[in-house]
N, C-alpha and C positions, 0 to 999 in steps of 0.2 A: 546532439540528439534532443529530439521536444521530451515532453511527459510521456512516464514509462509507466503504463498500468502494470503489464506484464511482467513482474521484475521477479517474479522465481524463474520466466524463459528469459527474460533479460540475462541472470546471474550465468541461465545453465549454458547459453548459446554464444557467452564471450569469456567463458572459461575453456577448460581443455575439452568439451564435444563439441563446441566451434571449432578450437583450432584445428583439432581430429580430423575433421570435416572438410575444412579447408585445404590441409594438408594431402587428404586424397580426393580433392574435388576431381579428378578425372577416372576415378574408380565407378566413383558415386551419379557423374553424367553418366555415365556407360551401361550402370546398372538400370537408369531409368531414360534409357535413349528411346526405349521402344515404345514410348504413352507424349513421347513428344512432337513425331508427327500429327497425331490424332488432336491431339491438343491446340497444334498451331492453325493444322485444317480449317477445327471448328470455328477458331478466331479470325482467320480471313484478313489479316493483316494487310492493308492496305501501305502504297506508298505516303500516304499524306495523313494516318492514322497516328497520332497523337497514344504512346500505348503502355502502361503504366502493370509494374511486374510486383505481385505482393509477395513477402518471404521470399525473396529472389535468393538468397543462398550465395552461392560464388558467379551468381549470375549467366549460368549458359545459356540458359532460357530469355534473358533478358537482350541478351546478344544480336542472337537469333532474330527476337525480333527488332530488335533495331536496322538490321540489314534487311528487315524488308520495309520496314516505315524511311524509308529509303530519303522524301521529302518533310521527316517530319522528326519526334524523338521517341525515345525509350525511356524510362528511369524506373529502376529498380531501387524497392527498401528493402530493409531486414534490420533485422534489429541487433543481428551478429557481425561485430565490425572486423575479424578474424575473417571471415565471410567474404565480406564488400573489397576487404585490401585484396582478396585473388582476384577476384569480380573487376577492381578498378585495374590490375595490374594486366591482367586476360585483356580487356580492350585496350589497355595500350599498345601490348605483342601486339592484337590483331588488326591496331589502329582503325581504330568506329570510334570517329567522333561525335554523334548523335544519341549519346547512350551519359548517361549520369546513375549514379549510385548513391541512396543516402539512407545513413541510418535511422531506423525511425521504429515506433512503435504504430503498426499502418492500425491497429485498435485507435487509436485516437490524434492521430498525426493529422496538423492541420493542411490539409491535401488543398490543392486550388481547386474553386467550388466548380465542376465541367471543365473542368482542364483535361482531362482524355476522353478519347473516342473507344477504348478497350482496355479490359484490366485483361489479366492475365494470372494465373499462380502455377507451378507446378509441385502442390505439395503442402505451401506452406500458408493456408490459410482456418491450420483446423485445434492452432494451438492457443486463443485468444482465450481471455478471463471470462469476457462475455461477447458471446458469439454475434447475437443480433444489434448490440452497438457497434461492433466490430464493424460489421456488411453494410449496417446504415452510413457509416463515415467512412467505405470505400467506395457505396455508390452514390454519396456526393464528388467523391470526383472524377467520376462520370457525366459527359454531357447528357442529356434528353435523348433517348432511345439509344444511347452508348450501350456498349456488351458487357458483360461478363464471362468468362471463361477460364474454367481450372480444374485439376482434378485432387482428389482424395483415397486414400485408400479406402477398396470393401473391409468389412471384419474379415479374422484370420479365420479361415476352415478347417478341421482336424485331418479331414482328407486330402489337401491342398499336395501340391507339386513342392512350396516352399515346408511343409509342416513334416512330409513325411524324409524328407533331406534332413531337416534340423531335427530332428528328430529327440539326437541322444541330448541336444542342449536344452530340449522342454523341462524338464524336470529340473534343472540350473537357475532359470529363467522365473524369475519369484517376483519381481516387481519392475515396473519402465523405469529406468534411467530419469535425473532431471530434466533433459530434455526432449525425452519422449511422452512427456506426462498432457494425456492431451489426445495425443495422435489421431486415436481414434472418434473424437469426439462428432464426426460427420460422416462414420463411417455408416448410418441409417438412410435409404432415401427419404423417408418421413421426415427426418429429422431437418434433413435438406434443404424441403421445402418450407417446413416450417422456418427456421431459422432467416430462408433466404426472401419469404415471402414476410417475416414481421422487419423485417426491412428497408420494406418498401419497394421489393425486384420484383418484376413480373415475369413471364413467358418461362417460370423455371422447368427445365429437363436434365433431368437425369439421365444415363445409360451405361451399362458397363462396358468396359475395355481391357481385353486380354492380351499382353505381348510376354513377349520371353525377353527376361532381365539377364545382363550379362553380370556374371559373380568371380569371372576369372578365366586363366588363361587353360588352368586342366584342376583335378580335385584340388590338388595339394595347394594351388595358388588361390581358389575360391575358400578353403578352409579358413585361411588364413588372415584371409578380406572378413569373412562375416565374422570369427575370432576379437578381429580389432574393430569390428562397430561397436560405437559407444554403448548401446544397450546390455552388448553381450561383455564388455569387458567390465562395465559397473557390474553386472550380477556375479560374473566371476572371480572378482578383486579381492573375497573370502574364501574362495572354494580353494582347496587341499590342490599339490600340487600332481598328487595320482590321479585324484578326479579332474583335473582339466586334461592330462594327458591322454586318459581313456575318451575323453568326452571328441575330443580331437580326432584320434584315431576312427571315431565311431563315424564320426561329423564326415571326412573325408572318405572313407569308405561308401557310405552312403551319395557323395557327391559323384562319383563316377557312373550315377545311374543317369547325372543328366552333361557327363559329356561329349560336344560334339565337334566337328572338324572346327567350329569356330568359337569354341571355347565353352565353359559351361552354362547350361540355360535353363531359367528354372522360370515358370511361367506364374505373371504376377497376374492380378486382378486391381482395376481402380473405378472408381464414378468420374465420368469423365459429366461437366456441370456445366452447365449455360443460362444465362439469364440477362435480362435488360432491366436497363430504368426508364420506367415511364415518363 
């Protein structure tokens, strides 16, 4: 790997909430399968689209688009190499030879300068040190009039479909995880544009996108999933071993308000983002 600006997400994402991560990368596609049609839509993936995936994760998303850049490649970074080994291991099962992974810190990775026709992120583009060097040295390696396209989370609602579910773990839930430190840092559309506009993007749009995230196969199996995300298990790694049981029982009872014949569904919200270089 080149120069690591980001090295408290470097430390947190190739210790154990990478491996976590990796470990249940088909929990975690699954939960966000539903913002990835909308996502690939807006991108337009051509067969001879050159298409480059930032924070690609275990790379599903990166996959994906390689089978459609059909005469061309993919290559996803991340800077979790926990991550990349499911990422590189997933294309060999699924044998896509057009697809490469490399770790990298995409804040200041020295990208080839237009070497893609389309970035791509699902997620992971909102955890950099500084956000508007970050976008300026990913849309250098972007050709001239190349795309952008990725989404972020909205801020969390208190009325929310996910907030009133989790309800009994709020009051738990006291500070982000190392690796969640960040998350929301684009969760403004101001913000957005600012950021993506001192960057040098133009044609920036915003718009939200609603799907229902899958959490599991009934209460008891969704309990158990959000339990073991790395946020919720850093916060509870002190808490008494009454209070997680109560908090549990609570968590899952509450979960059977959102199950249904295809398992639980609890409805997310994202910015889904577009933009060009001039």
């Amino acid at each position: 790997m080149h120069t690591v600006v980001n090295v408290q997400q470097a430390e947190a994402w190739n210790g154990w909430e990478g491996a976590a991560w990796a470990d249940n990368a088909p929990r975690y596609d699954a939960m966000m399968d539903g913002f990835t049609e909308p996502l690939l839509e807006l991108a337009a993936i051509g067969g001879d689209d050159d298409v480059l995936d930032i924070g690609c994760g275990t790379g599903q998303l990166t996959l994906l688009a390689a089978r459609l850049a059909t005469r061309a490649r993919a290559v996803g970074v991340d800077i979790s190499e926990p991550m990349l080994a499911r990422a590189r291991a997933d294309a060999a099962d699924q044998g896509i030879a057009n697809v490469r992974f490399d770790q990298a810190d995409a804040e200041v990775h020295p990208f080839d300068q237009g070497g893609f026709d389309i970035v791509i992120s699902r997620g992971g583009v909102m955890f950099f040190s500084d956000a508007v060097a970050a976008f300026a040295n990913i849309a250098r390696a972007l050709r001239p009039g190349g795309r952008m396209v990725f989404i972020v989370p909205q801020p969390g609602r208190p009325g929310s479909e996910y907030a009133q579910a989790t309800a009994a773990l709020a009051p738990l839930m006291r500070r982000p995880s190392p690796a969640a430190q960040g998350m929301g840092s684009l969760s403004d559309p101001d913000r957005i544009h600012q950021v993506l506009g001192a960057a040098g993007l133009t044609e920036v749009r915003v718009r939200p996108v609603e799907a229902p995230m899958d959490y599991g196969r009934d209460a008891a199996d969704a309990a158990d999933f959000i339990l073991g995300q790395a946020p919720v298990r850093f916060n509870l790694q002190d808490v008494d071993e009454a209070a997680t049981t109560r908090a549990r029982q609570e968590l899952q009872a509450a979960l059977t308000a959102y199950e249904t014949p295809d398992g639980v569904r609890i409805r997310g919200s994202v910015w889904l983002v577009s933009a060009i270089r001039p």
